[in-house]
C-alpha positions in Angstrom: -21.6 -7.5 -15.7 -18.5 -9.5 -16.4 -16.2 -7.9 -13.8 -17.1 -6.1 -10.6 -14.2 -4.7 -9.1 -13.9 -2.8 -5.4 -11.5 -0.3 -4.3 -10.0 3.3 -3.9 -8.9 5.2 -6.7 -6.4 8.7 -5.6 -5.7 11.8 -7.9 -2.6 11.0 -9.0 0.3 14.2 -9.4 3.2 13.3 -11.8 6.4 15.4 -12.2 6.9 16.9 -15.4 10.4 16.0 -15.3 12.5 13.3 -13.6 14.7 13.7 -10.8 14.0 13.8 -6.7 10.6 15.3 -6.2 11.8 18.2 -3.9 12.9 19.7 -7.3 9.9 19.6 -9.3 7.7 22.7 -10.1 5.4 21.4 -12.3 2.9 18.4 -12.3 0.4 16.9 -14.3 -3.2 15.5 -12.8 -4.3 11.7 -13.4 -5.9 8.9 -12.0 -4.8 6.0 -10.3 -6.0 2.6 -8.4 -5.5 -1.3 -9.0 -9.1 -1.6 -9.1 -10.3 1.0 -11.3 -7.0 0.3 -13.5 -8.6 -3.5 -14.2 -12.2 -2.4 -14.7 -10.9 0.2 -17.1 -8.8 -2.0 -19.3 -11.4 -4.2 -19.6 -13.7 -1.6 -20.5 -11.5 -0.6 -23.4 -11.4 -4.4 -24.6 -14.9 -4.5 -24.7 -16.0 -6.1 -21.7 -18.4 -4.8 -19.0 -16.9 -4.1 -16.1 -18.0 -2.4 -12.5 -16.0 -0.1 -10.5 -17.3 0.2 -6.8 -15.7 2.9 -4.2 -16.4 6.0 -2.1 -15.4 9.2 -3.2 -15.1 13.0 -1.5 -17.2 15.4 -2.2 -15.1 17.1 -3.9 -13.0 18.9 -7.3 -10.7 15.3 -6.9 -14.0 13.6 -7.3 -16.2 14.9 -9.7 -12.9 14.8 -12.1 -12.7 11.5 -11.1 -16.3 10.0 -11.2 -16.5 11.5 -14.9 -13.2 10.1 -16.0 -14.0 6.4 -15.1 -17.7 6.4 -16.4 -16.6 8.5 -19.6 -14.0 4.9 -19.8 -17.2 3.2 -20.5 -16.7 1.4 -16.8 -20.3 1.4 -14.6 -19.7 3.7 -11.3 -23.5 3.5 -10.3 -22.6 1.8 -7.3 -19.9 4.9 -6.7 -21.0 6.9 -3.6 -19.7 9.9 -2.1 -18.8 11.5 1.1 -18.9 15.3 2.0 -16.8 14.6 4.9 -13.7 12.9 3.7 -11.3 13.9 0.5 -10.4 11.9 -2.3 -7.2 10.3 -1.6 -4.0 11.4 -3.6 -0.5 10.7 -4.2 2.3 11.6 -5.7 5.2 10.0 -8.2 8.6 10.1 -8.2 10.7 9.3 -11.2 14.2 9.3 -9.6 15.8 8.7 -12.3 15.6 5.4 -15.0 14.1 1.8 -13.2 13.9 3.9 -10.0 9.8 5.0 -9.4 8.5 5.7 -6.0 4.9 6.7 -4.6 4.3 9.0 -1.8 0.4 8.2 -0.4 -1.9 10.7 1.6 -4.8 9.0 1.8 -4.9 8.3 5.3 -9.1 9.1 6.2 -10.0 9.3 2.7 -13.7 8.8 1.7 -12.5 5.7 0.3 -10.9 4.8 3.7 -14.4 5.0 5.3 -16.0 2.4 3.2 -18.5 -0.1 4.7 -20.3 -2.8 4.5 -23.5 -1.1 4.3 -23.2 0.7 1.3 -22.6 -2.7 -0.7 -26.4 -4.0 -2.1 -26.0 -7.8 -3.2 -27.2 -7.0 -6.7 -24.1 -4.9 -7.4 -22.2 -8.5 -7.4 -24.2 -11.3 -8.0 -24.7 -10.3 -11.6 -21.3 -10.5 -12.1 -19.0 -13.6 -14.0 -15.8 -12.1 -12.0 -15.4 -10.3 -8.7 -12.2 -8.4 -8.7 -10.5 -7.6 -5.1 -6.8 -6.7 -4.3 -5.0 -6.4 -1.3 -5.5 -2.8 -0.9 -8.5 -2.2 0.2 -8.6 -4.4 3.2 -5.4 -2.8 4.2 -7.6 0.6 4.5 -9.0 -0.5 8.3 -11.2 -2.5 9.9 -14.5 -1.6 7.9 -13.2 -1.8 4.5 -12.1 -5.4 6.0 -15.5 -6.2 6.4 -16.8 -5.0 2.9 -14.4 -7.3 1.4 -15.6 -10.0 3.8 -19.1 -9.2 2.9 -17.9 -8.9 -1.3 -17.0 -12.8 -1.1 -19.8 -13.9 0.6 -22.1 -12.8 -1.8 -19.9 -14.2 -4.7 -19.6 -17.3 -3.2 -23.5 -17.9 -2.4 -24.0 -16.6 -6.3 -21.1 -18.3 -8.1 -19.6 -15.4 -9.1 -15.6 -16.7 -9.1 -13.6 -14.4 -6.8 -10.0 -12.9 -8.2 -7.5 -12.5 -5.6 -4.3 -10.1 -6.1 -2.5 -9.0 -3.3 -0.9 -6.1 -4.3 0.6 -5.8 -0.7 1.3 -2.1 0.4 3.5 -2.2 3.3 3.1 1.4 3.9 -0.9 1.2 4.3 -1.3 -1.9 7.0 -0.2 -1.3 10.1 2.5 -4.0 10.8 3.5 -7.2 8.5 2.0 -9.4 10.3 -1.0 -8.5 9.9 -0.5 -7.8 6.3 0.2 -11.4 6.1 -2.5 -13.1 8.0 -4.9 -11.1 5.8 -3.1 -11.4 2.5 -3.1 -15.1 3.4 -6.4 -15.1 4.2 -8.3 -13.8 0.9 -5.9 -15.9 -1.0 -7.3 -18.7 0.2 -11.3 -17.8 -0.4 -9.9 -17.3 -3.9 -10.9 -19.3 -6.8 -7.6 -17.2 -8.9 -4.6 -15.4 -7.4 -2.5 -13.2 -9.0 0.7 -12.6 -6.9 4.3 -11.2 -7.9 7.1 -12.8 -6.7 8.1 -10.6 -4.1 4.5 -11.0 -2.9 4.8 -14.4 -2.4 8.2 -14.4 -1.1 6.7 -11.8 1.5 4.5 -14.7 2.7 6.0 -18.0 2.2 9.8 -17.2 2.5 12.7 -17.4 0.0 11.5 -20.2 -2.8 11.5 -21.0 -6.4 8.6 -19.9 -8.4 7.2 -23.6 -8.4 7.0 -23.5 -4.5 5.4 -20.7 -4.7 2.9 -22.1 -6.8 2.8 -24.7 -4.5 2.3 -23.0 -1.7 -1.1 -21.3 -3.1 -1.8 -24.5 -4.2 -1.9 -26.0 -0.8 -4.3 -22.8 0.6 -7.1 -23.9 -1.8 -6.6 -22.0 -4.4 -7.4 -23.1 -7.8 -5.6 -21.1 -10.3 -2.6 -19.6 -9.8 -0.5 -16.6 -12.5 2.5 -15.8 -10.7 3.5 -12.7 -12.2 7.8 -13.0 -13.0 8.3 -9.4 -14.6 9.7 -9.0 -18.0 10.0 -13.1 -18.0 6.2 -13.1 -17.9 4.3 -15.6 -15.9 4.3 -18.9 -14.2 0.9 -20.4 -14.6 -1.1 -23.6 -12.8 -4.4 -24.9 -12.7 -6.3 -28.4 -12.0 -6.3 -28.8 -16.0 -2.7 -26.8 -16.7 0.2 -28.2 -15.0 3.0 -25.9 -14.0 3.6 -23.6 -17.4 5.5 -21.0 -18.4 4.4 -18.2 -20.4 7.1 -16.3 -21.8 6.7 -12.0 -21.6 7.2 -9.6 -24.2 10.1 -7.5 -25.0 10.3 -4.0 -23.8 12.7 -1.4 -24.9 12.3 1.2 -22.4 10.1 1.0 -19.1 8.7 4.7 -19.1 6.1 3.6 -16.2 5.8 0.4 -14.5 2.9 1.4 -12.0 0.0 -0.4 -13.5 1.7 -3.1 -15.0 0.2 -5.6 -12.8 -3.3 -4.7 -13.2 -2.9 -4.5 -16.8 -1.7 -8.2 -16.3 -5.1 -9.1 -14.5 -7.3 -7.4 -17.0 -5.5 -9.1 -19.6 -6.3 -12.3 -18.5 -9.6 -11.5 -17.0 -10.1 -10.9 -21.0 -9.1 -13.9 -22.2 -11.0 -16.0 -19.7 -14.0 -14.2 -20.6 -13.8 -15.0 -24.4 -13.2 -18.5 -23.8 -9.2 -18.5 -24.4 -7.3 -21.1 -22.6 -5.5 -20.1 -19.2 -1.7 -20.4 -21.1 -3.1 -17.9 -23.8 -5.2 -15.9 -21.7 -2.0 -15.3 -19.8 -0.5 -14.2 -22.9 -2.7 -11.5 -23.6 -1.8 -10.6 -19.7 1.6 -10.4 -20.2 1.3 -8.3 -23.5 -0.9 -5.9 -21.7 1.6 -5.4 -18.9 4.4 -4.6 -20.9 2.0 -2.1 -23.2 1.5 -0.2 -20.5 5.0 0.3 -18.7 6.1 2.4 -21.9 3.5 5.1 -21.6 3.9 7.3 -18.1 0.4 6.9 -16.4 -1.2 4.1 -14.6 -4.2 3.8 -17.7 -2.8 5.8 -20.2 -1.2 2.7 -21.6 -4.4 0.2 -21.5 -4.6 -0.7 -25.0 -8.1 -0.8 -27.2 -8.6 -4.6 -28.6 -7.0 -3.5 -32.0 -3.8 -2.1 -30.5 -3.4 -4.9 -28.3 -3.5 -7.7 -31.3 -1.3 -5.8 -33.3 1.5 -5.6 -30.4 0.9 -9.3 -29.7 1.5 -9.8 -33.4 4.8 -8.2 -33.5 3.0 -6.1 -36.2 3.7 -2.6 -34.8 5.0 -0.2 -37.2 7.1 2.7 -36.1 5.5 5.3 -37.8 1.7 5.0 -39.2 1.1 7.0 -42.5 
């Protein structure tokens, strides 16, 4: 396995139509979860990648369990739960540069999670093990399943990716959001944070702080995700680097765009691309996917994504 990635995936319901959601009437059913997202676009770019959660036993899941594997990702390590639902939630397009999430996933199967149901062999085959700051905000037992996750990729070697992804709505205060934010970062070999991530634990700073900052927790590597201006970059071997983004027209979508980011440069590290040009191919997959509504929809196949990186697109293909 290249990547093994753990987490809850929800049905996703998107509004046919923009505008406040107290309007809309009609709605169409996807899928949705950092996780999931990652281990799918690197499915599609030809690497091997592991998705492990709990699901309901339910409609939500079956759709959702055959979706993933049919993405080429392994879900053999997927279980389910006849007492909990599949978490959903909803989108809101407000109107343009204005998206918002509405969650109810509060006791989901995923929710429930434990330690238990992780064997060692689903990691320690693994070159990557994929975590976000998600799950552990799901409760105490999830906590410990991620706590469980890095041991076993530390005593295998397995290097451990670290993006916060902090969801203020799912932990229970800041603080605690912070201490455990803080806390994977630093059993990280690579974090992937945004800015207002890292301004949400170190304070107002420049991007270079920031860097800085994970710098000084013991991580390794560092992409600091900067939007549309693309990423600020460090490692032992790169100093401080700037990798410009890629030009956008019109953001349709920009849930996903960050996990398109991570599989992107989980690619590129995989095929032996340095960390400036594996963030490259990052930055190119997030903006691919913020112009096509859906959180996977946009995860381009290896050809697509050279072509946009070339500049090459055509507007119309005859």
């Amino acid at each position: 396995m290249d990547v093994v990635t753990i987490g809850e995936t929800m049905t996703v319901f998107t509004p046919n139509e923009e505008g406040p959601l107290r309007h809309a009437r009609s709605f169409s059913m996807k899928f949705g979860g950092a996780e999931s997202n990652v281990a799918i676009g690197l499915s599609r770019l030809g690497h091997r990648s592991r998705w492990i959660s709990r699901l309901g036993e339910d409609e939500f899941g079956d759709a959702m369990h055959s979706f993933i594997r049919g993405e080429g990702v392994d879900v053999s390590y997927v279980t389910r739960d006849a007492n909990a639902p599949t978490g959903v939630f909803f989108k809101e397009f407000r109107r343009l540069n204005d998206t918002r999430v509405y969650y109810y996933r509060k006791d989901s199967a995923a929710s429930k999670m434990t330690a238990e149901l992780l064997p060692e062999h689903a990691i320690q085959d693994a070159v990557y093990l994929h975590i976000t700051g998600i799950t552990p905000a799901l409760g105490k037992s999830c906590q410990l399943l991620i706590d469980k996750a890095i041991r076993i990729a530390k005593e295998t070697g397995t290097k451990i990716v670290f993006d916060p992804n902090i969801r203020l709505k799912i932990w229970a205060d800041e603080n605690e959001a912070r201490h455990f934010i803080t806390k994977y970062a630093s059993e990280s070999d690579i974090v992937m944070p945004g800015v207002a991530e890292a301004e949400f634990l170190f304070g107002s700073n420049t991007p270079e702080q920031f860097i800085d900052h994970f710098h000084e927790l013991g991580v390794e590597t560092v992409l600091l995700k900067l939007g549309k201006e693309g990423s600020l970059i460090s490692s032992p071997s790169v100093p401080k680097t700037h990798v410009p983004g890629f030009f956008v027209d019109r953001v349709v979508d920009p849930i996903g765009a960050g996990d398109a980011f991570a599989s992107g440069v989980l690619s590129g590290l995989l095929d032996g691309l340095a960390l400036e040009e594996a963030a490259r191919r990052g930055n190119a997959m997030g903006a691919m996917v913020t112009m096509v509504n859906g959180d996977v929809e946009g995860l381009p196949i290896r050809d697509d994504l050279d072509l946009f990186m070339s500049g090459g697109a055509e507007d119309v293909t005859r």
